[in-house]
C-alpha positions in Angstrom: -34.6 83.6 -27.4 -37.2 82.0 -25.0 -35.9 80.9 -21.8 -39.4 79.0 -20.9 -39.5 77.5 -24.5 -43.1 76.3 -25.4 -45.6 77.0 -22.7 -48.4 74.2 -21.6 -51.8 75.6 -23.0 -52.2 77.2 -19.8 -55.9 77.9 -18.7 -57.6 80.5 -16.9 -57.3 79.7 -13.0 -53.9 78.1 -13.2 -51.9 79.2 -10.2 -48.9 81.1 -11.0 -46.0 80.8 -8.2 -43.0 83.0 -7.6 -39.9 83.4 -6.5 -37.2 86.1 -7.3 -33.7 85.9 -7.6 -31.1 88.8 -7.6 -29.1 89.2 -10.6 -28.2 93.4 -10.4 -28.7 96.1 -8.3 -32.0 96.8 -10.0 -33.2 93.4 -9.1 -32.4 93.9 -5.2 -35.6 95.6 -4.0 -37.6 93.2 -5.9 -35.6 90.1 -3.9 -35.0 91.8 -0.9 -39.5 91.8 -0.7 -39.1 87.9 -2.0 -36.3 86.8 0.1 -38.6 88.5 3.6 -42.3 87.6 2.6 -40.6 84.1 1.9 -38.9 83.6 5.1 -41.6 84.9 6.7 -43.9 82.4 5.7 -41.5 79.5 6.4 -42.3 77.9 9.9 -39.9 76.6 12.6 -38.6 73.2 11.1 -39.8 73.4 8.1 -38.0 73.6 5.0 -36.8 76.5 2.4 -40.3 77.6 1.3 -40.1 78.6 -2.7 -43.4 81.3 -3.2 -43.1 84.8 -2.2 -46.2 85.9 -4.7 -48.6 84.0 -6.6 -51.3 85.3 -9.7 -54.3 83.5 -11.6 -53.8 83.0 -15.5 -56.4 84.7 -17.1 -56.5 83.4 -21.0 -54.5 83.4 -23.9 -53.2 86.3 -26.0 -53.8 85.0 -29.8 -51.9 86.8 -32.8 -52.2 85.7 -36.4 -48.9 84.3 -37.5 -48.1 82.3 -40.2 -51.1 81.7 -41.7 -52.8 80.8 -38.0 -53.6 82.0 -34.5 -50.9 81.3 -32.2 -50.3 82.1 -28.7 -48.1 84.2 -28.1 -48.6 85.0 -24.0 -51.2 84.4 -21.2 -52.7 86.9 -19.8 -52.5 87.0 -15.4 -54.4 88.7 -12.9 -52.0 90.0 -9.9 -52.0 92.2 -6.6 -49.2 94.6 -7.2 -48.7 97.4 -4.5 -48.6 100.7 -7.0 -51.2 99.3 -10.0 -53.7 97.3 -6.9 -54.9 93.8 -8.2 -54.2 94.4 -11.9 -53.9 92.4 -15.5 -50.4 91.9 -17.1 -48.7 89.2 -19.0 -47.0 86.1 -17.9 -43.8 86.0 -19.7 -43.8 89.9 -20.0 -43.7 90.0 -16.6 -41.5 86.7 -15.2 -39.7 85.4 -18.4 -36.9 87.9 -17.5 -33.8 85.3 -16.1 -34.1 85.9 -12.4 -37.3 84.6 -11.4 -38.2 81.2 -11.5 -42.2 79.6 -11.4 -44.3 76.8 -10.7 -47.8 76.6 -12.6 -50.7 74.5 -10.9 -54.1 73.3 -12.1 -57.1 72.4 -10.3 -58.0 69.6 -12.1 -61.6 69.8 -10.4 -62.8 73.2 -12.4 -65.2 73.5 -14.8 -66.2 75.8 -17.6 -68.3 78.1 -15.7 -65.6 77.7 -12.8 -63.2 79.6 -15.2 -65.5 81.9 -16.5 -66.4 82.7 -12.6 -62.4 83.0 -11.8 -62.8 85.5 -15.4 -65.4 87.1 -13.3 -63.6 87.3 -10.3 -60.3 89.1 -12.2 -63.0 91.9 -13.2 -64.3 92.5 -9.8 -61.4 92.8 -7.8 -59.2 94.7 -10.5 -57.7 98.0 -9.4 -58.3 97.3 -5.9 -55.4 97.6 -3.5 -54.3 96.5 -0.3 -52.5 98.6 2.2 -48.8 98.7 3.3 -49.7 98.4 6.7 -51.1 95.0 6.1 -47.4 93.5 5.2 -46.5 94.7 8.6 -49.0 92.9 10.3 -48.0 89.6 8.4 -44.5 90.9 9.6 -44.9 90.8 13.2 -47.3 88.0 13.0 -44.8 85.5 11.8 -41.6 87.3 13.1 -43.6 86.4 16.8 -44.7 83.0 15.7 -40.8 82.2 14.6 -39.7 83.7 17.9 -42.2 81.6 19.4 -41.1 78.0 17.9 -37.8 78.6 18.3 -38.2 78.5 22.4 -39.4 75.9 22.2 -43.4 76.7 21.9 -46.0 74.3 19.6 -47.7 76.1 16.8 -48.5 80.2 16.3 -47.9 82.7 19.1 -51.8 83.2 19.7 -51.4 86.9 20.9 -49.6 87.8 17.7 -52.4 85.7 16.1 -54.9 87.4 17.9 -53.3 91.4 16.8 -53.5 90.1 13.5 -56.7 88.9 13.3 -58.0 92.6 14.7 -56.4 94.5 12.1 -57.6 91.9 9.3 -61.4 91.6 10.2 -61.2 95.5 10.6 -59.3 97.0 7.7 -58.7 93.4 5.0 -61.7 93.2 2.9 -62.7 93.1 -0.6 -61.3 96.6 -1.0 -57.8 95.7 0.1 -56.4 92.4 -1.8 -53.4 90.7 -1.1 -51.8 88.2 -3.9 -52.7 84.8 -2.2 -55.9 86.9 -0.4 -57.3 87.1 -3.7 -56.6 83.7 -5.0 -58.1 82.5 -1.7 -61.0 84.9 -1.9 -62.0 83.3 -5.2 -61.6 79.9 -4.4 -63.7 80.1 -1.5 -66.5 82.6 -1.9 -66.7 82.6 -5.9 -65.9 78.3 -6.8 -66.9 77.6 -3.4 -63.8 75.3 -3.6 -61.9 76.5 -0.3 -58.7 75.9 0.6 -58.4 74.7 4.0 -57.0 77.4 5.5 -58.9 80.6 5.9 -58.5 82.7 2.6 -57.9 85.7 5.1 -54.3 84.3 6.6 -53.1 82.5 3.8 -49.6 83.1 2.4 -48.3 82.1 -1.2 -46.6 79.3 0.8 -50.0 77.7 2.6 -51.3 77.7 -0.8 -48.1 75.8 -3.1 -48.0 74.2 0.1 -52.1 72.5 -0.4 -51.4 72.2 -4.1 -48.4 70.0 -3.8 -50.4 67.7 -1.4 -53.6 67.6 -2.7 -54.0 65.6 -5.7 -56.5 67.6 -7.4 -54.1 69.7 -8.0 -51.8 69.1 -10.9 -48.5 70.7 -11.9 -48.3 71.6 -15.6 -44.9 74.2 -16.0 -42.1 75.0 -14.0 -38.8 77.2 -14.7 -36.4 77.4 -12.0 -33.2 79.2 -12.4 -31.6 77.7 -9.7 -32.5 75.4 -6.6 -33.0 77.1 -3.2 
């Protein structure tokens, strides 16, 4: 039985956001990464933040059934640390009872827009970023916390600064994060960039844009649970 029930016709360049719950010891590793990139990315004062991963919808998967095509999944482009930026399917993947997702639309793209985001997908598949490059968003955010919650105003610029080093030396086309990638294509492929730096952004800076810039539409959501 389907938990989503009918999917939106879903088209390629939708965002995909995640979040993953625990249901089961084999489900831990998976939250324990969700649960830390998540709080992570939340800033001092600011509330729960939902995205710990995000992916690009691709295009439909069409089988004939009953006399007719029908869709039967989407097809998603993702950065995943053992396979690098690679193709899977949506409900395959997160229709699975602990993890619950949020589906924007630029409403600005065109036709060539999502055959460029197409395009994009094939360049960057089977490229993968290094491990080392969660533990620079680690100490970058862990300082910034620290930072706010002495009482300091925005990012701890020397933590800032580290980061920045290790990104304009090692982060590149070759090495693509989840919401690197999605900000890589927005920017230097639809020439459509978010406003801030595709480099830094996290899953949260980008659901964050999409929920307060009204090109951006919401068209699915499943959420097992609030929080």
């Amino acid at each position: 039985m389907s938990r989503w029930g009918t999917l939106p016709e879903l088209q390629a360049g939708d965002l995909v956001f995640v979040k993953n719950h625990v249901t089961g010891w084999r489900t831990t590793s998976r939250w324990l990464i969700s649960f830390l990139i998540r709080h992570m990315s939340t800033q001092h004062g600011e509330g729960p933040t939902f995205a710990n991963h995000v992916c690009t919808v691709h295009g439909p998967h069409k089988v004939w059934r009953g006399g007719g095509f029908v869709v039967e999944d989407y097809a998603i482009y993702e950065a995943m640390g053992r396979d690098g930026f690679c193709k899977r399917w949506l409900r395959e993947q997160y229709e699975n009872g602990h993890t619950d997702i949020v589906v924007y639309r630029d409403t600005t793209l065109t036709n060539k827009d999502r055959i460029r985001v197409k395009a994009c997908h094939v360049h960057l598949r089977g490229k993968r970023y290094p491990k080392t490059l969660i533990g620079a968003h680690s100490i970058d955010y862990g300082a910034t916390k620290l930072w706010q919650s002495m009482g300091g105003t925005g990012e701890c610029r020397a933590a800032r600064w580290l980061y920045h080093q290790f990104v304009n030396r090692k982060q590149n086309v070759d090495y693509p994060m989840c919401s690197w990638a999605v900000g890589y294509m927005w920017d230097v492929w639809l020439k459509r960039p978010f406003s801030i730096g595709y480099k830094v952004a996290t899953p949260d800076d980008l659901m964050d844009e999409c929920q307060d810039n009204d090109k951006w539409q919401r068209v699915f959501t499943y959420r097992k649970q609030e929080g």
